[in-house]
GUTOR-587520 format. One record per residue (C-alpha): chain; x, y, z. Coordinates in steps of 0.001 Angstrom, whole numbers. Layout:
N
{r 'A' {X Y Z}} ...
//
This chain:
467
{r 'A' {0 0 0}} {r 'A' {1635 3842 -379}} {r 'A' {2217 5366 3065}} {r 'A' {-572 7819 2486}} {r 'A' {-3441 5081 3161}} {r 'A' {-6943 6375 1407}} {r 'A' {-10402 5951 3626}} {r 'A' {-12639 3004 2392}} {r 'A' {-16111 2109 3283}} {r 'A' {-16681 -1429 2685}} {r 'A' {-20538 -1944 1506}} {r 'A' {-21875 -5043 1742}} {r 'A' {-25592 -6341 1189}} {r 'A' {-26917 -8898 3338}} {r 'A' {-30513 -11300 3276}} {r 'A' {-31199 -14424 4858}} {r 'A' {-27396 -15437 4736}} {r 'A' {-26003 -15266 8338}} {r 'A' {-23699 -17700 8391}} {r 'A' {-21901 -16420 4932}} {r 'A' {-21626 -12690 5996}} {r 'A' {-20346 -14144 9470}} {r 'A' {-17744 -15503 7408}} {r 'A' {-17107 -12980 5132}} {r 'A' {-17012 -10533 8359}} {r 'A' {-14819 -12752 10027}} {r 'A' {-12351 -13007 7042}} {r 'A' {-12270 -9051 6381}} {r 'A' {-9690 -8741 9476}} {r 'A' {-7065 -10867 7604}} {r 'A' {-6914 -7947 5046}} {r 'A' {-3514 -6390 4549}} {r 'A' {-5187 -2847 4655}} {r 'A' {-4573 -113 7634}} {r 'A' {-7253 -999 9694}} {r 'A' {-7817 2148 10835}} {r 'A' {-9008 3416 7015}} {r 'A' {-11324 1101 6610}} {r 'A' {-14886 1201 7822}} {r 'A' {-17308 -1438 7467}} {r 'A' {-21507 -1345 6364}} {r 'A' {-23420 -3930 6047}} {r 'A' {-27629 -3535 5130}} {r 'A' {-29736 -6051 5691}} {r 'A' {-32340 -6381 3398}} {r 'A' {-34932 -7655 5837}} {r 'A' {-33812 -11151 6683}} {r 'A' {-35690 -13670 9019}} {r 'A' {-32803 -15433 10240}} {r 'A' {-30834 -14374 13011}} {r 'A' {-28265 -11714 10665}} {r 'A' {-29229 -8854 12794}} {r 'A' {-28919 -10203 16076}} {r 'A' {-25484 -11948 15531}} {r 'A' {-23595 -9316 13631}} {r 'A' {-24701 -7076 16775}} {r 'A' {-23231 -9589 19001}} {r 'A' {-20222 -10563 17432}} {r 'A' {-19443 -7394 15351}} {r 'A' {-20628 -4769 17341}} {r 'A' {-17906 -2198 16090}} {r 'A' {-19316 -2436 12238}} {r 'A' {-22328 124 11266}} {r 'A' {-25582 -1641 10507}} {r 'A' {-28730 -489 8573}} {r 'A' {-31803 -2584 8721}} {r 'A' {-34281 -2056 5868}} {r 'A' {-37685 -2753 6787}} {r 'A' {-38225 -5418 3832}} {r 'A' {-36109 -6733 1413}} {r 'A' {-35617 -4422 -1751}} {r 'A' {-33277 -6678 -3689}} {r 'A' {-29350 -5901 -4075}} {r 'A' {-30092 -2374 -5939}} {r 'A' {-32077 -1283 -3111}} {r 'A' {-29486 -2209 -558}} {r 'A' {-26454 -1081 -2694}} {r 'A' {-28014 2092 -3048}} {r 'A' {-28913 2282 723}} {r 'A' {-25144 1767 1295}} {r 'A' {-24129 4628 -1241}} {r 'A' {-26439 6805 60}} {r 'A' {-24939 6541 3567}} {r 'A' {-21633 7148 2175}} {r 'A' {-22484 10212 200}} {r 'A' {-23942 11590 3075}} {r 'A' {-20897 11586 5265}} {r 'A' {-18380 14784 5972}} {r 'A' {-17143 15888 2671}} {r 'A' {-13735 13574 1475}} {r 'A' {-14236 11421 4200}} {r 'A' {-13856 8488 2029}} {r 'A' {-12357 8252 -1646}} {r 'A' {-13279 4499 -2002}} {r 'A' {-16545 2203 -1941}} {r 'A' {-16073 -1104 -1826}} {r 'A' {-18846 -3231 -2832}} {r 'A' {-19042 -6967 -1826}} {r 'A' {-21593 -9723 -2038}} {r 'A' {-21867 -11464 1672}} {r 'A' {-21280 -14982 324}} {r 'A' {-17715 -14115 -1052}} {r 'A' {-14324 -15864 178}} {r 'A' {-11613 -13033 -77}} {r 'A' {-8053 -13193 -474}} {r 'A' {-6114 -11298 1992}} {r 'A' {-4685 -8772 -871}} {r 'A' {-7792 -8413 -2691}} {r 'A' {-8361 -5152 -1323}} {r 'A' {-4852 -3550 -1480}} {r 'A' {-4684 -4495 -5048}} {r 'A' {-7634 -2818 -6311}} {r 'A' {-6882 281 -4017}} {r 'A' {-3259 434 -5226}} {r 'A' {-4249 301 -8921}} {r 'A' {-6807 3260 -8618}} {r 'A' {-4676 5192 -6934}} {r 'A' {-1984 4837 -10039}} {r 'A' {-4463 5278 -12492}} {r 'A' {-6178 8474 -12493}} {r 'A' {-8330 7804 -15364}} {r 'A' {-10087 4870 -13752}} {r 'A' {-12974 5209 -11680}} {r 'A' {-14024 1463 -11356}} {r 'A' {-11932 -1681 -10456}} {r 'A' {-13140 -5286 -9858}} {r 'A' {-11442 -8562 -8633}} {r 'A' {-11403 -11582 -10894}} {r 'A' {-14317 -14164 -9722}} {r 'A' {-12893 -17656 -8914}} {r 'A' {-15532 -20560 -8626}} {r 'A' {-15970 -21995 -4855}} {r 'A' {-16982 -25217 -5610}} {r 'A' {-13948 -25379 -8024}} {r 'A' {-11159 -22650 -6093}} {r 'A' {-8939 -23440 -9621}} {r 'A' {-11379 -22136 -12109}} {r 'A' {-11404 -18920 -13208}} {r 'A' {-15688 -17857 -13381}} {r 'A' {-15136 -14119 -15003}} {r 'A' {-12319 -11800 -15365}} {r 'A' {-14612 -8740 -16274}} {r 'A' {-16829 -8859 -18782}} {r 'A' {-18575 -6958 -22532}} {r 'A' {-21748 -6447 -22918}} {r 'A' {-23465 -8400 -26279}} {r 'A' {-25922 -6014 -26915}} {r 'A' {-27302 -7952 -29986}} {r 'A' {-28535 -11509 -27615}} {r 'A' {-28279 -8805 -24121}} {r 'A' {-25671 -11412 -22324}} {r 'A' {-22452 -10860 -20912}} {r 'A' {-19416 -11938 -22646}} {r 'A' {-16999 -13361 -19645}} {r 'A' {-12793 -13132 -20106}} {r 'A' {-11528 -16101 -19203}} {r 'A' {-14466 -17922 -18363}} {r 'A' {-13893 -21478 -17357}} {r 'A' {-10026 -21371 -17691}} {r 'A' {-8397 -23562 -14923}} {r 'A' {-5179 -22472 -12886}} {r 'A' {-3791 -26259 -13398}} {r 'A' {-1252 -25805 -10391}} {r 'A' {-3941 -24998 -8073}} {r 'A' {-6306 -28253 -8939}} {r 'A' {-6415 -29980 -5543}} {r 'A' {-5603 -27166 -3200}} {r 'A' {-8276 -26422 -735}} {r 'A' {-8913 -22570 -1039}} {r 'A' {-7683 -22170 2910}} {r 'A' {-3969 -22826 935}} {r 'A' {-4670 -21095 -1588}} {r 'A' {-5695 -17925 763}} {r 'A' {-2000 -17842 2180}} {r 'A' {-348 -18086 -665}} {r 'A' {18 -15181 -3685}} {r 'A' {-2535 -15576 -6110}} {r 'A' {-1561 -13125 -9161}} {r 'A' {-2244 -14566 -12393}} {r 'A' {-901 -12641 -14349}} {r 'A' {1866 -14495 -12928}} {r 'A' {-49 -17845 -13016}} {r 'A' {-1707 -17190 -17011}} {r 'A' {-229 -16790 -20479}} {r 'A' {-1077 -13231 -21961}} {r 'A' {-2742 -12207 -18745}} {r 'A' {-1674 -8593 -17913}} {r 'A' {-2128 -7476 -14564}} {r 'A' {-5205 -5477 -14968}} {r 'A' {-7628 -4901 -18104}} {r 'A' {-9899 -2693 -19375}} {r 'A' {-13527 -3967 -19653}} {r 'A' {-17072 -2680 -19686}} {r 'A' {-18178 -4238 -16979}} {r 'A' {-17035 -5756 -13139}} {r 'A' {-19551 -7109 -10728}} {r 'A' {-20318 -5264 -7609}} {r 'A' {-19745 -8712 -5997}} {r 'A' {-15987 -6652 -5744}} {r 'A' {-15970 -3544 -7172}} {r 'A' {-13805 -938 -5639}} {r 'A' {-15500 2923 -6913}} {r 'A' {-13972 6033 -6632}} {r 'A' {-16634 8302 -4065}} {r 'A' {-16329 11302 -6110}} {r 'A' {-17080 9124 -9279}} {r 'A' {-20145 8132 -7294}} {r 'A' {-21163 11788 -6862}} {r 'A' {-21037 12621 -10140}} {r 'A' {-22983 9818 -11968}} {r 'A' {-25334 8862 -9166}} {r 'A' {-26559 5277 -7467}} {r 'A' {-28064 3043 -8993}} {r 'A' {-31276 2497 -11317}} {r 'A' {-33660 557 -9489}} {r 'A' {-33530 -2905 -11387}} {r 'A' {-34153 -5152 -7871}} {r 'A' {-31918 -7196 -8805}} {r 'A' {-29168 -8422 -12016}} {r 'A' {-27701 -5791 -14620}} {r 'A' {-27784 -2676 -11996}} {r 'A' {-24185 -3206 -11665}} {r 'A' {-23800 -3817 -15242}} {r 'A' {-26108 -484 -16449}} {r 'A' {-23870 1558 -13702}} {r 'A' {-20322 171 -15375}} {r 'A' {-21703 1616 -18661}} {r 'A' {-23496 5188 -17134}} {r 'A' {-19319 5663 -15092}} {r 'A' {-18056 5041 -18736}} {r 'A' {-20169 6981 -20326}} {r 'A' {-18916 9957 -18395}} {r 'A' {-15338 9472 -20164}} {r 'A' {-13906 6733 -17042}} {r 'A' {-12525 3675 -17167}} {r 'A' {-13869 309 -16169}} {r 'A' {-10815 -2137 -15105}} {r 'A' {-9932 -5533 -13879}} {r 'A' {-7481 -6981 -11811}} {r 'A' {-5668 -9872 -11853}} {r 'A' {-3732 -9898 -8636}} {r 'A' {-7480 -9251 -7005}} {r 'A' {-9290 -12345 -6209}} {r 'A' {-12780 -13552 -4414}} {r 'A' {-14305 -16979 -4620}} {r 'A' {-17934 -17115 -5724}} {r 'A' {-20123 -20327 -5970}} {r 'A' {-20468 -20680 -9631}} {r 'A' {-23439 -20008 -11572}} {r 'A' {-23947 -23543 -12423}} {r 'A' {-24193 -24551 -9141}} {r 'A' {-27298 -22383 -9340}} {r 'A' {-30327 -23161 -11365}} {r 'A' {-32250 -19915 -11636}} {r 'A' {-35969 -19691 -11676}} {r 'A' {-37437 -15975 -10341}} {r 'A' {-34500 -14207 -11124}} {r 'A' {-34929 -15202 -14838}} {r 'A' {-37572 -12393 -14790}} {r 'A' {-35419 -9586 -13720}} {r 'A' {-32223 -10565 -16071}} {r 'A' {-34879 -10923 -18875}} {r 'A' {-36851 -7633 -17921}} {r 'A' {-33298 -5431 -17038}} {r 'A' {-31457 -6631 -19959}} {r 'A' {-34160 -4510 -21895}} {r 'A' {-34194 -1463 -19773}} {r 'A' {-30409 -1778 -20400}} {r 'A' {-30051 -1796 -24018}} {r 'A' {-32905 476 -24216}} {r 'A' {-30490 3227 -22296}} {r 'A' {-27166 2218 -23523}} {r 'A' {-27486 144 -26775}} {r 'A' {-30630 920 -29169}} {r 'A' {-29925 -1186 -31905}} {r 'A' {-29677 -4424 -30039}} {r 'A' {-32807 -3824 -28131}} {r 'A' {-35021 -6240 -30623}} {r 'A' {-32513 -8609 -30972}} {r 'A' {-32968 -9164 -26959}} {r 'A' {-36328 -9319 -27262}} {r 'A' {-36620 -12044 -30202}} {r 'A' {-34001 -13952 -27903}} {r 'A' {-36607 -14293 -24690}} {r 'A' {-39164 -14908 -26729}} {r 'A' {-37025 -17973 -28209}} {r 'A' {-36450 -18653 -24668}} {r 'A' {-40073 -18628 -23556}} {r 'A' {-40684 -21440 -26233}} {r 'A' {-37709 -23493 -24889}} {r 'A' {-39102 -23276 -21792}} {r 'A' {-42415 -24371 -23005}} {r 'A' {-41306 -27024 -24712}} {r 'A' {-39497 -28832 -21694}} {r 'A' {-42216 -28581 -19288}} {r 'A' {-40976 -25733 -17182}} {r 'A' {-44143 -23500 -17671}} {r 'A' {-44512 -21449 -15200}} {r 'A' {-40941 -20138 -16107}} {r 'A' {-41869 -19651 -19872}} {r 'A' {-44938 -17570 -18160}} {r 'A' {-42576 -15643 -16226}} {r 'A' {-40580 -14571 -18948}} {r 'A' {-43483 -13210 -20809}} {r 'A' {-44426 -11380 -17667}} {r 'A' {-41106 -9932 -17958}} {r 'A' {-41502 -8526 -21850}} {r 'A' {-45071 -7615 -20770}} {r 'A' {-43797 -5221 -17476}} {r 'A' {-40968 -3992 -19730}} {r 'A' {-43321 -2159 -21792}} {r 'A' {-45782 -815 -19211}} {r 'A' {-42461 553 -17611}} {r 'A' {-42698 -1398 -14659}} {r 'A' {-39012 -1399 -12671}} {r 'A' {-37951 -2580 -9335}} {r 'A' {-39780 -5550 -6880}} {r 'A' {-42134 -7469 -8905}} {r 'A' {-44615 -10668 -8698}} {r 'A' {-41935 -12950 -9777}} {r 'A' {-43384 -15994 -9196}} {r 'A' {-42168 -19131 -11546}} {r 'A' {-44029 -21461 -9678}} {r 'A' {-42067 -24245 -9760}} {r 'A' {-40834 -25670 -6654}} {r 'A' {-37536 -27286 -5865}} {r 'A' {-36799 -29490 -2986}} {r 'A' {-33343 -31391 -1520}} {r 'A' {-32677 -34595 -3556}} {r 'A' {-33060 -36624 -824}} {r 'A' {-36714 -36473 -1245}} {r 'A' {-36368 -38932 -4793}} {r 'A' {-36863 -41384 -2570}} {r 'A' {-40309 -40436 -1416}} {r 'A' {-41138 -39374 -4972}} {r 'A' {-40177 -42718 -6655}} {r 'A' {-42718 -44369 -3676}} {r 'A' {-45464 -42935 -5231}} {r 'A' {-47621 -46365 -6458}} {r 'A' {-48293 -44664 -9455}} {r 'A' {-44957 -44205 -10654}} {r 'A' {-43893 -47549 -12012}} {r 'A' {-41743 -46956 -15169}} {r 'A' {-38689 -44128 -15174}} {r 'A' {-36059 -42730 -17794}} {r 'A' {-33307 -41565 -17369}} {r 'A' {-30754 -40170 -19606}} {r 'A' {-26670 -40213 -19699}} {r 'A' {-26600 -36957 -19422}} {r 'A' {-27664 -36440 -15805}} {r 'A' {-24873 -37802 -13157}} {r 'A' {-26416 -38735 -10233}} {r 'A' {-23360 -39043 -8031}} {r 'A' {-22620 -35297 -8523}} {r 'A' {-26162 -34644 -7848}} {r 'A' {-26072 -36827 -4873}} {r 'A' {-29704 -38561 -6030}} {r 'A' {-27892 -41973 -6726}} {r 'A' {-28127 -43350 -3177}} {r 'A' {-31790 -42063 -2642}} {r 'A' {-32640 -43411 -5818}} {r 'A' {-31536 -46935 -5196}} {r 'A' {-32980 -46790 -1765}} {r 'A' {-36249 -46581 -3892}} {r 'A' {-35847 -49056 -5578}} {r 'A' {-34807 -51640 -2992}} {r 'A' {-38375 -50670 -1411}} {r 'A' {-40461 -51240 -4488}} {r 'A' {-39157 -54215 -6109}} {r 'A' {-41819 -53440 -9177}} {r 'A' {-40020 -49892 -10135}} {r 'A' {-39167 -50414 -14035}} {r 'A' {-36311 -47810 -14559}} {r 'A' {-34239 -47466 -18166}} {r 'A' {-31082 -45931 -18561}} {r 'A' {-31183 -44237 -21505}} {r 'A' {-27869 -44239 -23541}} {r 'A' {-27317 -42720 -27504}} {r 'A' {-25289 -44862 -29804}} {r 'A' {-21737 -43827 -29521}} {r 'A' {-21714 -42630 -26544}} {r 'A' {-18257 -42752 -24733}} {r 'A' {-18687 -41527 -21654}} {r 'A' {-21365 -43855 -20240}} {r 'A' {-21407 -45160 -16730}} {r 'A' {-24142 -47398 -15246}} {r 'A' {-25092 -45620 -12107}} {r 'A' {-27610 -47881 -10904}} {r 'A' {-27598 -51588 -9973}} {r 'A' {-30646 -53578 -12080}} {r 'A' {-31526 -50684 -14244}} {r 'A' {-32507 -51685 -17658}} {r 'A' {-30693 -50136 -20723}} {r 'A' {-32314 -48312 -23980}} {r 'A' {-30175 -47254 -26497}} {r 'A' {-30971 -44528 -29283}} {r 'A' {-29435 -43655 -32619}} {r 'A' {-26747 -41264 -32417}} {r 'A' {-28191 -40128 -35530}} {r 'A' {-30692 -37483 -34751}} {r 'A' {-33053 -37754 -36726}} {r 'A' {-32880 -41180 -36386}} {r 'A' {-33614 -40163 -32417}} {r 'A' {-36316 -38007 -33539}} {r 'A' {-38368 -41064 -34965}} {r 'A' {-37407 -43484 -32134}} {r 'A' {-38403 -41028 -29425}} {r 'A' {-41744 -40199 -31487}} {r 'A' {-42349 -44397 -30592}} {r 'A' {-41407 -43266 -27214}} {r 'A' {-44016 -40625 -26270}} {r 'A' {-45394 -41033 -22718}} {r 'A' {-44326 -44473 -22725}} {r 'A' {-42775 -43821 -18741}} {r 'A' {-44939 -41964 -15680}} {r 'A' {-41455 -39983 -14958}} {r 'A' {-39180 -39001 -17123}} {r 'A' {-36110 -37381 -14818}} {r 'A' {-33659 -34690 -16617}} {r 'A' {-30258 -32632 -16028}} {r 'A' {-31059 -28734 -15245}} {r 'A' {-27555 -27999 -17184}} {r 'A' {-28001 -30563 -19735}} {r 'A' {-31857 -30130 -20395}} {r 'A' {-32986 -32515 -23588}} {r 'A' {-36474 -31233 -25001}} {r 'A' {-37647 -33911 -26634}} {r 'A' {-36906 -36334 -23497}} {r 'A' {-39720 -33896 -21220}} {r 'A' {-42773 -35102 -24196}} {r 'A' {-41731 -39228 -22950}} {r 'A' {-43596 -39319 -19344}} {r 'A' {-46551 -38211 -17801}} {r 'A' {-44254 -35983 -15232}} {r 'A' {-40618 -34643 -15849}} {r 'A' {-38110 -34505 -12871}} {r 'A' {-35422 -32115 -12919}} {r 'A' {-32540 -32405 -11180}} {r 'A' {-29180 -30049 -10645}} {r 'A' {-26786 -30209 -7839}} {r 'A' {-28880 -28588 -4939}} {r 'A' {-32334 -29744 -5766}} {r 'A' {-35120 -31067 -7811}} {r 'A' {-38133 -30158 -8804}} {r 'A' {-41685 -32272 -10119}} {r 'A' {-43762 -30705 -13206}} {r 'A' {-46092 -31655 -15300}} {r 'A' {-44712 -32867 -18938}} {r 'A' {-45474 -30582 -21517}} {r 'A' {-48681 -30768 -23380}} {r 'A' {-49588 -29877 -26900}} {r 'A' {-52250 -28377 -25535}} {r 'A' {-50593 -25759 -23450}} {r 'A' {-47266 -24968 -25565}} {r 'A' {-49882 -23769 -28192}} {r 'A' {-51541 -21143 -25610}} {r 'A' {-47939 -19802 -24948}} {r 'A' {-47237 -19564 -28696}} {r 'A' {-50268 -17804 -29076}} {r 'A' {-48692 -15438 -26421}} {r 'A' {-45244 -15210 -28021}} {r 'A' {-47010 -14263 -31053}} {r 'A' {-49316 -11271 -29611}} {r 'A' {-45623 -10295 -28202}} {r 'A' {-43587 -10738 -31022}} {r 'A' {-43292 -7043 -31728}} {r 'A' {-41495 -4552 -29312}} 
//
């Protein structure tokens, strides 16, 4: 750090996540930062756990605002900003922004701080993301904006650190973690459009000058705020001797929060990026018909709702209800016991072991020695590994339209049919009477899709298909 040590208020948003922020609270002492120029917020969006009472109890040194409900990670970012703005003039020249489930390294503050304070011209800086559930993968260094499909375009996204594969991350936190050391071509920081506020370090009188944020609830308020600071003639960096672990998006299988990245993607592009604005539209409405077509309704509903609310103008907290329901995997046991379940598929591409259903799936199956399950497995396929003991085996052409005709033969030949959330096969939902789906942290029981009902939401996507 230089030896004149700027003020920083630390922001960080809280709901329903005590025992993360605990952490995270706990782990912002190992920071190799002057303690005494650095001042810590945290708002709490309303939670019903016990956040309040234990962060009074354990941290009662650190400044706490409790909003009276929960108004999503723009409300509470704002909240934060707010408070900061309103303190004695140049009492701080930093916010830094932090998600509460974040694992920081001890340098990941001093880093971004040192690189602002070189670089005049920059106003923002984030840390690269890591993946928690995989501390050797790299989940974004930064990110552009596509405003043609409205999706962000991640640097380095998915690129391993192969020296660090099998190091838990409590090693990895005492050790230096620059990659630009670590990565070919990897410089130590980088221009980009966009950082998330999950560790972004802004300049205060940046803040001052192109205001909080636009109330978007939730997703792309961080992103529209990256483009508004570079609008104003700043820059948007990087770093790569920053770091924070982040459980990885595909560890998490959205469902409401489809609506607001679907709704604020518009708003965005709308503001920033005109021409892209219908491309972003056709692409939900594409979306809404996937949706449709695997049985997750209620989500291709939602994302209507979202196009609909767009044009009436409708920001912030919204019915965002996507009415499906997921539950721990351990209850596919008690599913598979229903009497009228007697004949299952399931395909290759969901592994049970990493989805921890294997052993309450077999546990079924010892109880109800009538359960008829097939493993379903396409010609050519390498990878396949029988995950279940007396399961019967169906093979289908590799070919696909070969698979199209055998799976027409197929249609609601099973009362379940079970499927991957990250590996979702369409045509697999129209087999059963029910579809299954099944990711890492849960599962959740719908209805298969109907002919019946995909043609109402066509009829929907139609009277939408115009912006």
């Amino acid at each position: 750090m230089n030896k004149s040590c700027p003020r920083v208020l630390v922001i960080i948003v809280t709901w329903n996540k005590q025992d993360y922020v605990l952490d995270l609270l706990a782990s912002l002492k190992n920071l190799q930062f002057e303690t005494s120029k650095l001042d810590l917020l945290v708002i709490d969006n309303a939670s019903e756990d016990d956040t309040v009472k234990l962060i009074r109890q354990d941290f009662p040194e650190i400044t706490l605002i409790c909003n009276k409900e929960n108004i999503g990670g723009t409300g509470g970012f704002n909240t934060g900003l707010t408070y900061g703005l309103e303190q004695a003039e140049d009492k701080y020249q930093y916010f830094w922004l932090l998600d509460n489930d974040v694992v920081v390294h001890p340098k990941t503050l001093s880093a971004l701080v040192d690189q602002l304070e070189k670089e005049s011209d920059v106003a923002v800086i984030g840390s690269t993301m890591m993946q928690l559930d995989y501390p050797y993968r790299i989940n974004e260094m930064g990110a552009f904006i596509d405003r043609h499909r409205g999706e962000l375009i991640f640097n380095r996204h998915y690129e391993n650190i192969p020296a660090w594969q099998g190091i838990p991350i409590d090693k990895l936190l005492q050790q230096e973690v620059d990659l630009s050391q670590r990565l070919d071509g990897c410089q130590a920081t980088m221009d980009v459009e966009y950082v998330a506020a999950a560790s972004l370090l802004v300049r205060a009188k940046v803040v001052k000058e192109v205001g909080i944020w636009d109330d978007f609830f939730i997703h792309f308020d961080d992103v529209e705020w990256c483009l508004r600071i570079a609008q104003k003639g700043h820059r948007i960096q990087v770093s790569a001797q920053s770091l924070i672990w982040h459980l990885s998006a595909m560890a998490k299988v959205p469902t409401w929060i489809l609506y607001y990245d679907n709704r604020n993607i518009l708003y965005l592009l709308d503001k920033h990026g005109v021409a892209g604005l219908k491309s972003a539209w056709q692409w939900t409405l594409k979306k809404t018909l996937y949706y449709a077509l695997i049985g997750k309704q209620g989500i291709a509903h939602l994302l209507l709702k979202s196009l609909s609310d767009y044009k009436q103008g409708i920001k912030g907290k919204a019915d965002a209800n996507p009415q499906i329901s997921y539950q721990k995997n351990s209850e596919l046991t008690q599913i598979l016991l229903e009497p009228k379940i007697k004949r299952v598929l399931i395909p290759w591409r969901l592994n049970l072991q990493a989805a921890n259903a294997q052993q309450a799936i077999v546990k079924a199956m010892r109880q109800r020695p009538d359960l008829h399950i097939d493993y379903l497995i396409a010609g050519g396929e390498t990878t396949f590994r029988k995950q279940l003991p007396n399961s019967h085996i169906r093979f289908i052409s590799h070919n696909r339209l070969k698979r199209y005709w055998q799976f027409l033969w197929m249609k609601r030949d099973y009362d379940l049919v079970m499927q991957s959330d990250y590996q979702v096969m369409p045509l697999i939902s129209w087999l059963g009477q029910q579809v299954l789906f099944v990711n890492d942290e849960g599962c959740a029981l719908v209805e298969a899709p109907r002919i019946k009902t995909v043609k109402e939401i066509i009829k929907k996507i139609w009277l939408l298909r115009k912006i």
